[in-house]
C-alpha positions as a LaTeX table, in Angstrom:
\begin{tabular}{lrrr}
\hline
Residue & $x$ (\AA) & $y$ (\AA) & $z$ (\AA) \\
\hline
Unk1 & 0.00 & 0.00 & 0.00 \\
Unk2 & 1.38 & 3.45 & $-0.97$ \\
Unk3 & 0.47 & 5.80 & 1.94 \\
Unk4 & $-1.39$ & 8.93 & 0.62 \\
Unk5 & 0.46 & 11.60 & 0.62 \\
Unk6 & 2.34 & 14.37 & $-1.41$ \\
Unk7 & 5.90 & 13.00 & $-0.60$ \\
Unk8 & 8.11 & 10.28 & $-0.82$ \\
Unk9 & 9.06 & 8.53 & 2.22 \\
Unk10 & 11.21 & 5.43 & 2.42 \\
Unk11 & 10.73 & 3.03 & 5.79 \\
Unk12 & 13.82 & 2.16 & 7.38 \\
Unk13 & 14.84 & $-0.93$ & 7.92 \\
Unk14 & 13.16 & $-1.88$ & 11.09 \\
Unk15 & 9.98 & $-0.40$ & 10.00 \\
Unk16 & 10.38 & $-2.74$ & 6.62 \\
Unk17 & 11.27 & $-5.56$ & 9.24 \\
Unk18 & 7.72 & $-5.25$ & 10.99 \\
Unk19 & 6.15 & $-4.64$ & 7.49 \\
Unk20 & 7.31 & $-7.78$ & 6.17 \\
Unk21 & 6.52 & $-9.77$ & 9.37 \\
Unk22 & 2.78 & $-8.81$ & 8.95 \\
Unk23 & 2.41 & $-9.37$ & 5.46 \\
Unk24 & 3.69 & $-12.71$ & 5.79 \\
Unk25 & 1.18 & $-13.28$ & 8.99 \\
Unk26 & 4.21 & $-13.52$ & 11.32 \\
Unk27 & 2.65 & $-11.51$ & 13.64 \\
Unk28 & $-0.51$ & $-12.87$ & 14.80 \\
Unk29 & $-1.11$ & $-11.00$ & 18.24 \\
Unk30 & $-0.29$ & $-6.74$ & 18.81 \\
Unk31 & 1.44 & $-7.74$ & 21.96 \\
Unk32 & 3.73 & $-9.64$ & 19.19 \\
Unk33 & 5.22 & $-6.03$ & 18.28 \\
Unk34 & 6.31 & $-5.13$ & 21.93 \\
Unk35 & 9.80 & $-5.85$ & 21.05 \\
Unk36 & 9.68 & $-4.13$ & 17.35 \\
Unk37 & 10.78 & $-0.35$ & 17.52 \\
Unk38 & 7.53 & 0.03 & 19.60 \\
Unk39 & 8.80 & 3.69 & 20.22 \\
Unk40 & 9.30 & 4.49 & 16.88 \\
Unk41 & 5.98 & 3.14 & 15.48 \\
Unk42 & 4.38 & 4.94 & 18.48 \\
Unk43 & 6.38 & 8.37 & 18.16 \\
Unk44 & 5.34 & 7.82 & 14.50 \\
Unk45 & 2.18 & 7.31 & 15.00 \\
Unk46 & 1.44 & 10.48 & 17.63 \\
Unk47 & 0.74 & 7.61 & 20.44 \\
Unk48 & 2.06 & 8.16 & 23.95 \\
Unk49 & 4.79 & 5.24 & 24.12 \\
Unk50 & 3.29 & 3.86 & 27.53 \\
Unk51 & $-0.15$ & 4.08 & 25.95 \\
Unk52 & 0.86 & 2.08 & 22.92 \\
Unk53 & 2.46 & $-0.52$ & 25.19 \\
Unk54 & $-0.73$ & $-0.82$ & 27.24 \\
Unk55 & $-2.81$ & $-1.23$ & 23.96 \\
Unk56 & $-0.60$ & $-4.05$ & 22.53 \\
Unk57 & $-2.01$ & $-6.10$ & 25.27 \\
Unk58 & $-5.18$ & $-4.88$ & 25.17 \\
Unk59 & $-5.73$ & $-4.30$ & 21.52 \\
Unk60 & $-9.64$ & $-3.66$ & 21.37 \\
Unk61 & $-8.05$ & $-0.23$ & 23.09 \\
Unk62 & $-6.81$ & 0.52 & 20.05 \\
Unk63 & $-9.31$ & 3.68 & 18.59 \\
Unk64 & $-9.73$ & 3.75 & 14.15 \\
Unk65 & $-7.54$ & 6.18 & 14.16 \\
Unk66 & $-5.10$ & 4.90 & 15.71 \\
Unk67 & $-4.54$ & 1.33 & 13.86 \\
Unk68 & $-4.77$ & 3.77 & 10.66 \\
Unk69 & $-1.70$ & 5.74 & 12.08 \\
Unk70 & $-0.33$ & 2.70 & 12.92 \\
Unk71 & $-0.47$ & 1.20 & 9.51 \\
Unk72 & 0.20 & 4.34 & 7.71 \\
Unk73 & 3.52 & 4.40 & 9.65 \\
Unk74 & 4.19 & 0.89 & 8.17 \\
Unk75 & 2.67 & 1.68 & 5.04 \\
Unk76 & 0.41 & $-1.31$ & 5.10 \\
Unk77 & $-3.24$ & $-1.18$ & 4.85 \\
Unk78 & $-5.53$ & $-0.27$ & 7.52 \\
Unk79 & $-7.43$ & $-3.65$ & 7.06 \\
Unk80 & $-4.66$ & $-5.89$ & 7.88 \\
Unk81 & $-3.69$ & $-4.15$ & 10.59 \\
Unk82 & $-7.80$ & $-4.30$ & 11.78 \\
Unk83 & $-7.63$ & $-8.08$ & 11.01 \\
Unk84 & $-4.96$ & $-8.95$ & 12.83 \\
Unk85 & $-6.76$ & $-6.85$ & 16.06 \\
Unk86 & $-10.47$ & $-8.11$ & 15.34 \\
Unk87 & $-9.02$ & $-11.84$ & 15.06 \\
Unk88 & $-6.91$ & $-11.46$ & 18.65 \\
Unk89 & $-9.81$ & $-10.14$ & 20.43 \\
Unk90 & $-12.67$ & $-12.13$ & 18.71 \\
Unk91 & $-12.99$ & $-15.19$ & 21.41 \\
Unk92 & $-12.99$ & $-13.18$ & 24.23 \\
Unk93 & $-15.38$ & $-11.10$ & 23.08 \\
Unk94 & $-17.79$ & $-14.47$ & 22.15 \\
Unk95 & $-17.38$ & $-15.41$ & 24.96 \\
Unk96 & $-18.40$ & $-12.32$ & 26.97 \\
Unk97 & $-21.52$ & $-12.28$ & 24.10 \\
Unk98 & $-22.47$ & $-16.08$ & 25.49 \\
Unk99 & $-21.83$ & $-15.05$ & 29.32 \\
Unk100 & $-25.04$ & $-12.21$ & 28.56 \\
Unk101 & $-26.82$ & $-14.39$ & 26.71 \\
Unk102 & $-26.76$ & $-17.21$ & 29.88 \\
Unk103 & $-27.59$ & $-14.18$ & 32.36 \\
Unk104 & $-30.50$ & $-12.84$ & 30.95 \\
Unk105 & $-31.83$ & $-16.72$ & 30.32 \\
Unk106 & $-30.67$ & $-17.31$ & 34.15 \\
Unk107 & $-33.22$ & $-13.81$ & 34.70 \\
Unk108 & $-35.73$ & $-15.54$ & 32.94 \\
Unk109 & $-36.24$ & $-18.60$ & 35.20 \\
\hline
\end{tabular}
């Protein structure tokens, strides 16, 4: 993905590192970046560095804007970057679906 902008900008090489690692689904968790020039994606990215931290293990903290900034600093595509999230917090979010379903039929009896 070319980022859209009205200048060239070329990623260095640990940002191309972490680029390459998530294209080739390397990276299947956020918290998987916590050792990957966090600072630099987050100084990048206008996030507070112990914010960003704090989100990689709770990605569903992550705002929009925020996982486009991310992605846009690693020119990749917003909708990886959303996949990769949506995918890490999808159980735990079925399961807290099921837990409100079984309290309101618990209600019920």
């Amino acid at each position: 993905m070319s980022t859209k902008n009205n200048f060239k900008r070329v990623l260095d090489l640990d940002l191309q590192h972490i680029k390459a690692l998530i294209e080739n689904g390397e990276i299947k968790k956020m918290r998987d970046l916590e050792n990957s020039s966090s600072t630099k994606i987050a100084k990048f990215a206008g996030i507070n560095q112990g914010r960003y931290a704090s989100k990689l293990f709770n990605p569903s903290d992550f705002s929009a804007s925020e996982i486009c900034r991310i992605s846009y600093v690693l020119d990749l595509d917003p909708s990886l970057m959303s996949s990769i999230i949506i995918t890490e917090i999808s159980e735990v979010e079925y399961e807290r679906v099921n837990l409100n379903f079984e309290k309101e039929l618990l209600k019920k009896k």
